[in-house]
N, C-alpha and C positions, 0 to 999 in steps of 0.2 A: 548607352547600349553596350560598350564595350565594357562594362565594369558585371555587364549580368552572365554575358556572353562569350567567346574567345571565340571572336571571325574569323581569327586563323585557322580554327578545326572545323565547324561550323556555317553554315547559314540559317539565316533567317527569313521568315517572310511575314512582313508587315501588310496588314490592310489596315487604311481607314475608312471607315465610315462616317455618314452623319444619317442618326434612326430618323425615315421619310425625308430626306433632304428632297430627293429627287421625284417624289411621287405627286402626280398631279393634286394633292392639297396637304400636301407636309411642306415644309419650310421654305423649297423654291418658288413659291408661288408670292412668299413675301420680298424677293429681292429683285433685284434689277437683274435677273438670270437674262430672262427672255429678250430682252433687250439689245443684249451685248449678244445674241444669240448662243448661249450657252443651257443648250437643250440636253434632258434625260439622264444627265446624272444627277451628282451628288451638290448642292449648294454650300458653296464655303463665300457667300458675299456679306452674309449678315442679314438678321431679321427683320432691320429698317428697312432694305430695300438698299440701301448708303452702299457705294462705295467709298471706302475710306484709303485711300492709299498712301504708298510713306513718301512720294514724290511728285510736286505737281507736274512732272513725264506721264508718270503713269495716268495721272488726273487727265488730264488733255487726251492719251492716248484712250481714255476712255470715252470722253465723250467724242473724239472723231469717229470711234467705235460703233455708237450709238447711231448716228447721222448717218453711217454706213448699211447697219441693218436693217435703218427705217426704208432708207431708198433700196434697198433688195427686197424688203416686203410690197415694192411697188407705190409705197406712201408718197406724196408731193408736199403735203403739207407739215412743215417742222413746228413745230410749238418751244420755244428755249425759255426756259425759268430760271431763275438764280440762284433757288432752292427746292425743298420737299414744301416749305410753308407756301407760296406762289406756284408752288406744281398742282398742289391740293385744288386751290384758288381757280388755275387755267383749266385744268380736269373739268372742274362743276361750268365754266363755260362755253368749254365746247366739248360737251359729248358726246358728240355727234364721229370723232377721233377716238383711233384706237390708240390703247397704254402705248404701242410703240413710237407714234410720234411727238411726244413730251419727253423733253431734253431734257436736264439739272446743267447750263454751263455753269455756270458758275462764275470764273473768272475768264474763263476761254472762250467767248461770246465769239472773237476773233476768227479762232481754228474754228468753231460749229458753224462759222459764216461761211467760209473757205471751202468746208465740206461740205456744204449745200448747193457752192457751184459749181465743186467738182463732181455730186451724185446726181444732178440734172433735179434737184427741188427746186418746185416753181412758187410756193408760198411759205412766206415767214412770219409766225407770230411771237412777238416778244411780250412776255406778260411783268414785269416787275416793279419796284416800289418805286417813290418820288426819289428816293438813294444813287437807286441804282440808274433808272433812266437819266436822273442830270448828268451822270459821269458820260455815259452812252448819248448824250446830245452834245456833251465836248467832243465827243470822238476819244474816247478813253476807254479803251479796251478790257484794262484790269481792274475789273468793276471795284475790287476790294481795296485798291488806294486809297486813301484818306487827304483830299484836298477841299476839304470844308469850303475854303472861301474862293475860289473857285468854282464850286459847284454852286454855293449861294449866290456869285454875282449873275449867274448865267439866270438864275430865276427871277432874282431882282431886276432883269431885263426882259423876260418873259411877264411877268405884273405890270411892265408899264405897256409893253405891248398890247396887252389885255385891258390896256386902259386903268390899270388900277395907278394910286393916287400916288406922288411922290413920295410921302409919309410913311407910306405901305413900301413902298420898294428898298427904300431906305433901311426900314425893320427888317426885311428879307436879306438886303443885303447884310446885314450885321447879324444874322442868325447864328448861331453857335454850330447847327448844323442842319442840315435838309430839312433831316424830321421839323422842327422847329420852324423851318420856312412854309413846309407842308400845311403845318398848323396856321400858320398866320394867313395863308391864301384862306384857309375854311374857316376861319374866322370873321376875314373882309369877304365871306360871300364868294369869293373867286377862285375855287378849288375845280370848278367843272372848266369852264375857258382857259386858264389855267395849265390846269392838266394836261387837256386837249391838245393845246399848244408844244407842251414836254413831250409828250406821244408826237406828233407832228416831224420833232427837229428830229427824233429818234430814228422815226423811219426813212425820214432822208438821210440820216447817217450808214443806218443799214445797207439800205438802197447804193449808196454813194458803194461803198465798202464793197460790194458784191458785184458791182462794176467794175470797179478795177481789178478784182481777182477772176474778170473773165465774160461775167452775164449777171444782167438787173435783174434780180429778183425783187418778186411784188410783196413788201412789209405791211404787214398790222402793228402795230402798238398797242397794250394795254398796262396805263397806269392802276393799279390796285392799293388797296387801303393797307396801312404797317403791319396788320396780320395775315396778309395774303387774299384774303379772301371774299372779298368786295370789290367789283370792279365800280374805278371812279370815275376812269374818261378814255377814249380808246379815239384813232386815227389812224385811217391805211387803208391800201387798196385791194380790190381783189386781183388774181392773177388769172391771166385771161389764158 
């Protein structure tokens, strides 16, 4: 600007725009505006709907953000997904939920925990894949770590629980990774018990979690298929 301009003599006035950003069916209609309660202007979040930010601060600050304006809309029930793929997936099964209480944690399953019992939510449903749920029945908070064999022995103990054969649990445990273990439950037939099971220890994790930051809230779990979009085994209570 200073090379077009001399500020020293001069001012300037800048507007931006973005053409219907703000207009109830131009561009903020496709973004996570409403959510973060960012009403009747202009959208500068992006067309996905994505927040994409350059610090997982910000990321985090987001989504406590979200869990904030659900419970000012009066909402009890939180829906927390991993991503857009498993947002998509949880939407189609419970439509009965408005847009605003479907979270994207992401990695911050933790803070979206924390601020559920800080904004008085009495119900939690967590929808995500075999990946993500092993980490989340260790008690492992940063879904996005990579601890393979770890995550695998916890299922190769969930298949003999399930009664499945030592042969099987053995292949689970030496899986390369979840997905791969996933596959060998639906292979031996044992993807639904199973499952069930992974959703189970999940929601006593939750559960657990949300006790010690205060008040038990009441978990659902839903395991879903690698694309999001099939529900395969679900477990949890309602909140009374």
């Amino acid at each position: 600007m200073g090379e077009s301009v001399d500020l020293k003599t001069r001012g300037v006035r800048i507007v931006i725009s973005v053409p219907d950003g703000g207009t109830a069916a131009g561009v903020a209609r496709g973004t996570a505006n409403g959510r973060l309660a960012v009403l009747g202007g202009i959208s500068s979040l992006g067309t996905a709907g994505v927040v994409r930010p350059f610090s997982t601060a910000s990321w985090r600050a987001g989504v406590e953000r979200a869990v904030a304006v659900m419970a000012a809309r009066e909402e009890r029930t939180l829906v927390l997904c991993a991503g857009s793929g498993t947002e998509k997936g949880a939407r189609r099964l419970l439509p009965q939920l408005p847009e605003v209480c479907f979270v994207e944690a992401g990695d911050f399953t933790g803070a979206a925990l924390r601020g559920a019992v800080e904004h008085g939510v009495t119900q939690v449903v967590f929808v995500g894949t075999a990946g993500r749920l092993a980490r989340l029945a260790s008690g492992v908070l940063t879904t996005h770590y990579t601890r393979s064999k770890a995550d695998t022995d916890l299922l190769a103990e969930i298949t003999r629980t399930m009664g499945g054969p030592d042969e099987l649990a053995a292949r689970v445990a030496e899986a390369g990774a979840v997905p791969h273990a996933y596959e060998l439950w639906e292979g031996a037939g044992l993807l639904g018990r199973a499952g069930r099971e992974l959703c189970r220890r999940v929601a006593e994790v939750v559960e657990r979690l949300t006790t010690e930051a205060g008040r038990t809230i009441a978990a659902q779990v839903v395991l879903v298929d690698p694309t999001g979009q099939r529900m395969i085994a679900m477990y949890g209570r309602l909140s009374r």
